[in-house]
C-alpha positions as CSV (number, residue, x, y, z in Angstrom):
1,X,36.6,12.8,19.6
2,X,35.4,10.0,18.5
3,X,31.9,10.5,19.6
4,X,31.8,13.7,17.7
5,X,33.4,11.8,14.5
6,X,30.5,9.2,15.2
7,X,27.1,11.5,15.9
8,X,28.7,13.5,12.5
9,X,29.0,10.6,10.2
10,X,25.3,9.3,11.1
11,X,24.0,12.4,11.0
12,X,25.2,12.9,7.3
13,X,23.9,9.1,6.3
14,X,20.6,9.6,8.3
15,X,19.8,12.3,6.2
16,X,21.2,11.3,2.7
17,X,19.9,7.9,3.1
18,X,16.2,9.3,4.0
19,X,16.3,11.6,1.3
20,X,17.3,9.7,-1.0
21,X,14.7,6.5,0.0
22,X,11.7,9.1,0.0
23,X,12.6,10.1,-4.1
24,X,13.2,6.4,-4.8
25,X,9.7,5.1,-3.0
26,X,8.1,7.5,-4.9
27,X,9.5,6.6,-8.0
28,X,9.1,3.1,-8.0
29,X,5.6,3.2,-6.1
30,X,4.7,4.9,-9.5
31,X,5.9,3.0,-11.5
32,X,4.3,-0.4,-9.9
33,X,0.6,1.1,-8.9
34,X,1.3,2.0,-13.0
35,X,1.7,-1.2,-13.6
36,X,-1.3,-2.7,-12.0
37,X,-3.5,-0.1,-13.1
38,X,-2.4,-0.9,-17.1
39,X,-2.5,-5.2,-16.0
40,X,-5.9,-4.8,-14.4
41,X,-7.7,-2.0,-15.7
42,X,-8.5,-0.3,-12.3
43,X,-9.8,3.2,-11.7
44,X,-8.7,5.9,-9.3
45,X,-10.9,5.1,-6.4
46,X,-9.4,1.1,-6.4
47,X,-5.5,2.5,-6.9
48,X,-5.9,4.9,-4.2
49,X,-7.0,1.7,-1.8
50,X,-4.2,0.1,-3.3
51,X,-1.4,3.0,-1.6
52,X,-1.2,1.2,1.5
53,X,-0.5,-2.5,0.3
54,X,1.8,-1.1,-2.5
55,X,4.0,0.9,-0.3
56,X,5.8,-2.0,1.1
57,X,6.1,-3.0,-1.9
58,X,8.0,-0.1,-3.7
59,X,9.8,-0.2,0.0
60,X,11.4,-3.4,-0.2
61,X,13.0,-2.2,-3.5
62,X,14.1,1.1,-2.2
63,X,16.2,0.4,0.5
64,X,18.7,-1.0,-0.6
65,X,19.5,1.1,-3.3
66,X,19.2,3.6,-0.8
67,X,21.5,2.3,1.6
68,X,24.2,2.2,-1.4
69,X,23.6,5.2,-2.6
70,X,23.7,7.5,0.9
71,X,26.6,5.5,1.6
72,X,29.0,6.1,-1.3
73,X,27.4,9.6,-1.4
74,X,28.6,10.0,2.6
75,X,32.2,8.6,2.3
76,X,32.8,10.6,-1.2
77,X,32.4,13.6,0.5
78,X,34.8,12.7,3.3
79,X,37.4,11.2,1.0
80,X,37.5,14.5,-1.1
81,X,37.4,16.5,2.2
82,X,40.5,14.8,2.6
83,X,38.5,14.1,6.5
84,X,40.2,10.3,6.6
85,X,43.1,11.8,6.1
86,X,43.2,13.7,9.3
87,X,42.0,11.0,11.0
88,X,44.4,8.7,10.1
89,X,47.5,11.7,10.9
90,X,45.3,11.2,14.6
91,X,46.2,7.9,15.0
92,X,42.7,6.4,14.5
93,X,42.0,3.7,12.5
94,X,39.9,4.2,8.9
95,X,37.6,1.8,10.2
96,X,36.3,3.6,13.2
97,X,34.9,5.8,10.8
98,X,33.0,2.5,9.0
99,X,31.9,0.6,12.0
100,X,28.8,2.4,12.8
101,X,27.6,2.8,9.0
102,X,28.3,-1.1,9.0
103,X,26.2,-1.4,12.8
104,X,23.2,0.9,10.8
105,X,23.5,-1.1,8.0
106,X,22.8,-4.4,9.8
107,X,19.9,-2.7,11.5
108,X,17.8,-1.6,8.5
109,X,18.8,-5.2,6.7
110,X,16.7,-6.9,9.9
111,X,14.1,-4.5,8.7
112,X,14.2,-5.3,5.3
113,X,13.9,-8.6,6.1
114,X,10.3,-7.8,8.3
115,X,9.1,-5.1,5.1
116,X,9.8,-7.8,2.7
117,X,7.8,-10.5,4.6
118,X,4.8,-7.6,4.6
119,X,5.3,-6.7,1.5
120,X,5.2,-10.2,-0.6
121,X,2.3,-11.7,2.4
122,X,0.1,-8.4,3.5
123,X,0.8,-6.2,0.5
124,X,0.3,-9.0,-2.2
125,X,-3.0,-9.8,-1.1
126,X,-4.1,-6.8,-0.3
127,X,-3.5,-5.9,-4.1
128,X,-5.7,-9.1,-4.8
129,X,-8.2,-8.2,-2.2
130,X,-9.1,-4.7,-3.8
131,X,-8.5,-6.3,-6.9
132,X,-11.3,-8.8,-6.5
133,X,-13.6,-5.8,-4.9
134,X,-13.3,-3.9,-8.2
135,X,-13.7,-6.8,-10.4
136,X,-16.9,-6.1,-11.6
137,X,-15.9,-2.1,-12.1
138,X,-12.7,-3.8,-14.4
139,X,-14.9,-6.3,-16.1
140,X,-17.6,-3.9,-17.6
141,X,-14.8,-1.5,-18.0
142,X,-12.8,-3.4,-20.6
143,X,-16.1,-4.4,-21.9
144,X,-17.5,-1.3,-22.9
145,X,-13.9,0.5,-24.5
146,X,-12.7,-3.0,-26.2
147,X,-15.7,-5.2,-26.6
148,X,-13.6,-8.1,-25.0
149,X,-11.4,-9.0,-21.5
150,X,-8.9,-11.9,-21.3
151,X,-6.9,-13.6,-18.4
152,X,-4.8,-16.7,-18.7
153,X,-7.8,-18.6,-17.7
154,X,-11.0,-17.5,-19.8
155,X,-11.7,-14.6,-22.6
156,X,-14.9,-12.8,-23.2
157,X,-16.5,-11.4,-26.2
158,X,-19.6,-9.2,-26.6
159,X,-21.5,-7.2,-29.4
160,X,-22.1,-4.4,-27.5
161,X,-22.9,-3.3,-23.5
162,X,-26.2,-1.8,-22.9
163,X,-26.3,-0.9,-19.0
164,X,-25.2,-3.9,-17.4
165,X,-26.7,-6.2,-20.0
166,X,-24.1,-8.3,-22.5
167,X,-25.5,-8.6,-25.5
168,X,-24.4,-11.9,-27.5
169,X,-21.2,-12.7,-25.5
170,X,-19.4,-15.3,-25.9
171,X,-17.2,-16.6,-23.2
172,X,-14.0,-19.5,-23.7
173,X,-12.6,-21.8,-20.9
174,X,-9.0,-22.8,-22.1
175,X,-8.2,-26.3,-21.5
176,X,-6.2,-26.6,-18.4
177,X,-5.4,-29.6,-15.7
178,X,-6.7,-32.2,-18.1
179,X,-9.8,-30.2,-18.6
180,X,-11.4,-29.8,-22.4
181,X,-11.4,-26.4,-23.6
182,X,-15.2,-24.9,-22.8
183,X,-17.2,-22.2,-25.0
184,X,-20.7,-20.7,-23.6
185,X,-22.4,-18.4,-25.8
186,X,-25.9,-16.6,-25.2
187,X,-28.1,-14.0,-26.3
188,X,-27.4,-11.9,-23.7
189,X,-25.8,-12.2,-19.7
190,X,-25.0,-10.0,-16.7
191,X,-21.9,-10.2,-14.5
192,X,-21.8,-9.8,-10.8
193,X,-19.3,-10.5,-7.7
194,X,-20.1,-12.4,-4.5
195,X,-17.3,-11.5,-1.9
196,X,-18.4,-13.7,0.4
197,X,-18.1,-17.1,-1.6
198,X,-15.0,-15.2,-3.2
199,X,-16.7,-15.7,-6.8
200,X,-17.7,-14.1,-9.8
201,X,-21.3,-15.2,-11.4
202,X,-22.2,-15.0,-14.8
203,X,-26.3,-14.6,-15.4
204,X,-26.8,-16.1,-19.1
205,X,-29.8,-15.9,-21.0
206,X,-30.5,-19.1,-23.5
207,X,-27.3,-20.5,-23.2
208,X,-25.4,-22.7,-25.1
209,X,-22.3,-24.6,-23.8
210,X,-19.9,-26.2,-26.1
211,X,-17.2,-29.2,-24.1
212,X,-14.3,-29.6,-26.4
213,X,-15.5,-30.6,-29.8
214,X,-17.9,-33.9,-29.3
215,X,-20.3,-32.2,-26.5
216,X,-22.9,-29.1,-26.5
217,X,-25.4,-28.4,-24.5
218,X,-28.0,-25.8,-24.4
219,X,-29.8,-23.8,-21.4
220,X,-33.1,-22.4,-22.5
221,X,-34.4,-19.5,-20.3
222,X,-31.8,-17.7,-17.5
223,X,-28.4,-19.7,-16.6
224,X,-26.0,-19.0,-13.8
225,X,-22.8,-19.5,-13.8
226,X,-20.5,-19.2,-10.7
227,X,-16.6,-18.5,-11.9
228,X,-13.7,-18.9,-9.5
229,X,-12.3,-15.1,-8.9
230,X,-8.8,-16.5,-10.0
231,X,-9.9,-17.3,-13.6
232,X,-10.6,-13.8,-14.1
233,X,-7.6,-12.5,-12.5
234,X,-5.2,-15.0,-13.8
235,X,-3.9,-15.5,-10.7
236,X,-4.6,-18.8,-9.9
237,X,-3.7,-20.6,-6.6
238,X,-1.3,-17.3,-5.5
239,X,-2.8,-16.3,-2.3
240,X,-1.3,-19.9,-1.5
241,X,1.7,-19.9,-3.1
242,X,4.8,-19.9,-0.8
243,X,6.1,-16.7,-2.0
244,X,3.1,-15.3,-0.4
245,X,2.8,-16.5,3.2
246,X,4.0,-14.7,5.8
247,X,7.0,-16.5,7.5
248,X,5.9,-17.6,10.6
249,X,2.8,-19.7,8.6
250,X,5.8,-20.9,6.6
251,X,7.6,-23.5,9.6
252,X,3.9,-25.1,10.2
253,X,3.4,-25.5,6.6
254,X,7.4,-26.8,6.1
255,X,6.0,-29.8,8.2
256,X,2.5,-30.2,7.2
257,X,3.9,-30.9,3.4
258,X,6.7,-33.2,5.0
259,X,3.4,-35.5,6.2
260,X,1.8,-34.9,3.0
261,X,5.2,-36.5,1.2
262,X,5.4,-39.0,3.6
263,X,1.5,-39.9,3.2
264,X,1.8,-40.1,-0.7
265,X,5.0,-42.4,-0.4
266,X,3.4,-45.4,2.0
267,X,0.2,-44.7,-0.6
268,X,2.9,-45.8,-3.2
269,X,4.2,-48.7,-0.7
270,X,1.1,-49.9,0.0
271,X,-0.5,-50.1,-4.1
272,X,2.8,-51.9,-4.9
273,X,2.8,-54.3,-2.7
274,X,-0.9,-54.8,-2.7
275,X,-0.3,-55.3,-6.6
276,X,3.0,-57.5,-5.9
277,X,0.9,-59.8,-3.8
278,X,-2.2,-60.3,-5.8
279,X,-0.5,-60.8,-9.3
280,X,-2.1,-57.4,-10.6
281,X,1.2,-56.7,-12.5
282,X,-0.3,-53.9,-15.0
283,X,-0.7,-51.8,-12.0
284,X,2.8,-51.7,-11.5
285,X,3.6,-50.6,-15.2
286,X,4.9,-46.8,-15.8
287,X,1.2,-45.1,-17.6
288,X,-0.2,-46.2,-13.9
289,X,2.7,-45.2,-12.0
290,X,3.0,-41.8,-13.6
291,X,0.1,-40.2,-11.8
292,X,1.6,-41.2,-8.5
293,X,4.9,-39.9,-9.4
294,X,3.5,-36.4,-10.4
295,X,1.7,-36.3,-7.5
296,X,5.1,-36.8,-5.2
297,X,7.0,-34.5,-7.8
298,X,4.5,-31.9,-7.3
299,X,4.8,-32.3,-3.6
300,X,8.6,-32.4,-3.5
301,X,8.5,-29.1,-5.5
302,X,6.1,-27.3,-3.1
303,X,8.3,-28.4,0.2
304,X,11.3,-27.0,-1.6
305,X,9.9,-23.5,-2.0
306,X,8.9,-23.6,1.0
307,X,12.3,-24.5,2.1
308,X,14.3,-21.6,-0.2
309,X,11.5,-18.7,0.6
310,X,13.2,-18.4,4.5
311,X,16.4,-18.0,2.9
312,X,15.6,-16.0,-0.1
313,X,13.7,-13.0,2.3
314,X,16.8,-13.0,4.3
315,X,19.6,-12.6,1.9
316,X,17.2,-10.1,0.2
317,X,17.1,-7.9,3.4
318,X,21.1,-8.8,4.2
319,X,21.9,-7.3,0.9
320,X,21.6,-3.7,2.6
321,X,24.7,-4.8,4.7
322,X,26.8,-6.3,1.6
323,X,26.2,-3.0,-0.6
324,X,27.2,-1.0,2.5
325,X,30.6,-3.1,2.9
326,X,31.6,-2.4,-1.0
327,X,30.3,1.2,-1.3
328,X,32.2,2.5,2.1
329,X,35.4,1.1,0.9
330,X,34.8,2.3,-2.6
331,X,34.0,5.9,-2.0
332,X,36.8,6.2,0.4
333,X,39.3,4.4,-2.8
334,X,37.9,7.3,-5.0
335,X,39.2,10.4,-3.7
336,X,37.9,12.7,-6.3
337,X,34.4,13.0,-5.3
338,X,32.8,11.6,-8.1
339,X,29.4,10.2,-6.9
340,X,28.1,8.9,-9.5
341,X,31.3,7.3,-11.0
342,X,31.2,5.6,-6.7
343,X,27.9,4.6,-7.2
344,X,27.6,3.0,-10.6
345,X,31.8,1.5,-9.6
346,X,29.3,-0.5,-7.0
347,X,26.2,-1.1,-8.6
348,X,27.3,-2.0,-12.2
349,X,29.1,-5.5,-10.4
350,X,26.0,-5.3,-8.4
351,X,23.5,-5.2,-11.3
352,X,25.7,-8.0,-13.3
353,X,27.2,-9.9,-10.7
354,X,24.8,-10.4,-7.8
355,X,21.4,-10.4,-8.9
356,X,21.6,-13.1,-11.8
357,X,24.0,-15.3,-9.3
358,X,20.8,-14.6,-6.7
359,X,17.8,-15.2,-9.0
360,X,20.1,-18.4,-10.5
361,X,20.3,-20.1,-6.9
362,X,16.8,-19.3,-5.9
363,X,15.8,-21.4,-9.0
364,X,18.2,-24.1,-8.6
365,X,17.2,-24.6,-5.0
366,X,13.7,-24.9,-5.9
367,X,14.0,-27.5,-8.5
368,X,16.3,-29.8,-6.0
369,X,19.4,-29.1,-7.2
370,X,21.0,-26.9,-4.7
371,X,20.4,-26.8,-1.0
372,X,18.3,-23.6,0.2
373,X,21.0,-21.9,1.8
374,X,22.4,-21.8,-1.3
375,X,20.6,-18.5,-1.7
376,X,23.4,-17.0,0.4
377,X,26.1,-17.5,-2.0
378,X,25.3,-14.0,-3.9
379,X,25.9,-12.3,-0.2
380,X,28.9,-13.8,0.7
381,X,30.1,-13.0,-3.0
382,X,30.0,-9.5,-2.0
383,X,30.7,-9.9,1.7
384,X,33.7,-11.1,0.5
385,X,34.6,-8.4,-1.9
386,X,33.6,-6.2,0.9
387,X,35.9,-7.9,3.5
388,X,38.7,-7.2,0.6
389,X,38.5,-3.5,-0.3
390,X,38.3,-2.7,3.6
391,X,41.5,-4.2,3.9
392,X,42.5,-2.1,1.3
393,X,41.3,0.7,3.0
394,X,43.1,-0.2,6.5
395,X,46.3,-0.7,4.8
396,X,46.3,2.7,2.5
């Protein structure tokens, strides 16, 4: 009996639950290669490269709506099927009809874990990749429809395009890192890619380069100018961040920044007491100290995302098993077979409750000021409800 009751329930939350992740994949995968095709400019032949890396992406979203959707779906039917009700007249125990949704449920959140590790590592920077392949496409692009392109690094100005030639552009460098703000203009350039060096290259023609406001200097004749791919994309320093590595490059680089903190403090040690014992007092005073202390700050900070991004990619994927242990309970509460009013009974808390109390620890326990496992506090929120309404369940 209760292998029948078993091989019936997973059949009916196979099915719902792939159904329903196709039309959401879709969906969402729409809605982000949308997204980069509006942030970048990009034409059909770069987005279709883009389908694999994006899947994952659109993936990691889907599940675990999925997961809570097929399951309130599934137990709504069988509460207003009155099924648990003839189980229960059977002796059997409501929950051996939630075990093995709860057993699936933990299986698909270790997969969500593995997909979200792809998607944020392998799918990020495949984005990039194709990204930086097209560049050149998505430069002259913008170029010829708007006259201009922009990132958070550089904008670039032109009269007109004539072929691949710019005629009179004008290209600013915002001041960043305690760099002065940079203008080159020229009578005319050309812009090409190297994907080897992983750099863009700007060919000017009489050339005249403007530092801040005091300095100017002018190129007569042809000029080239090699320009890190991340100023154009306005992605600077991502393909290193740690939200991008995969996580087994992330417990080599946990103690590789633990030497780099430990180097930078017996640096510290040794210009203090190098300062102490010569009399060089001034070097001890705080405009000295400060660049030191950013330094270790900026460290700290790195070995502290490092720290939370383990943690954060497994309570992600885990949430598939805490919306599974609210909407079972919750469908079988609402006897009426009202989907929807299942569903959005789940995700609304969800949506208000989890989410923010997630994002809110994953920033704390980057800056310091809780621990990284901290990030768990949002699943055993809902574990905990979870745990509550199936004892509900049992005792109704």
């Amino acid at each position: 009996m209760m292998r029948i009751l078993t091989r019936y329930l997973l059949a009916e939350l196979f099915v719902t639950f792939l159904l329903t992740l196709v039309v959401m994949t879709v969906f969402l995968f729409l809605v982000l290669i949308g997204k980069v095709a509006v942030d970048n400019g990009v034409g059909i032949i770069p987005l279709l490269r883009m389908i694999p890396y994006m899947l994952p992406q659109a993936l990691q979203f889907a599940v675990p709506g999925s997961m809570l959707l097929a399951t309130t779906s599934v137990y709504g039917r069988i509460a207003e099927a009155n099924e648990l009700v003839a189980v229960k007249s059977l002796g059997i125990s409501p929950m051996m009809m939630v075990w093995p949704t709860l057993i699936v449920a933990t299986v698909v959140s270790f997969g969500a874990v593995v997909l979200n590790d792809v998607a944020v590592s392998w799918g990020h920077n495949g984005v990039k990749r194709v990204v930086f392949e097209s560049l050149e496409e998505i430069v002259y692009g913008r170029l010829r429809m708007t006259r201009s392109y922009s990132s958070q690094q550089l904008k670039m100005n032109v009269k007109r395009v004539v072929g691949k030639k710019l005629i009179k552009p004008t290209i600013s460098f915002y001041a960043s890192n305690g760099k002065p703000s940079t203008t080159i203009t020229a009578d005319e350039a050309e812009f090409y890619t190297d994907l080897t060096l992983n750099t863009a290259t700007l060919s000017l023609y009489n050339a005249e380069v403007e530092i801040g406001s005091n300095a100017s200097v002018f190129h007569p004749g042809h000029f080239e100018l090699p320009i890190a791919f991340d100023d154009f994309s306005g992605q600077k320093g991502r393909s290193y961040s740690p939200a991008n590595l995969p996580l087994k490059d992330i417990g080599p680089s946990v103690e590789k920044q633990e030497a780099e903190i430990d180097r930078i403090k017996q640096e510290m040690t040794a210009r203090a007491s190098f300062a102490l014992c010569t009399g060089r007092m001034f070097e001890l005073s705080e405009t000295s100290w400060q660049p030191y202390r950013a330094q270790l700050l900026g460290a700290q900070a790195r070995l502290n995302r490092l720290n939370v991004e383990p943690n954060r990619r497994w309570a992600n994927g885990f949430s598939c098993l805490c919306f599974v242990m609210i909407g079972a309970p919750m469908a079988i509460r609402r006897q009426h077979g009202e989907f929807w009013g299942s569903f959005f009974a789940c995700f609304l808390p969800i949506l208000i409750v989890y989410y923010p109390m997630l994002v809110g620890c994953v920033d704390a326990a980057k800056e310091g000021a809780v621990p990284p496992w901290g990030i768990w506090l949002g699943n055993l929120t809902l574990a905990s409800w979870g745990v509550w309404l199936l004892r509900r369940v049992v005792r109704f």
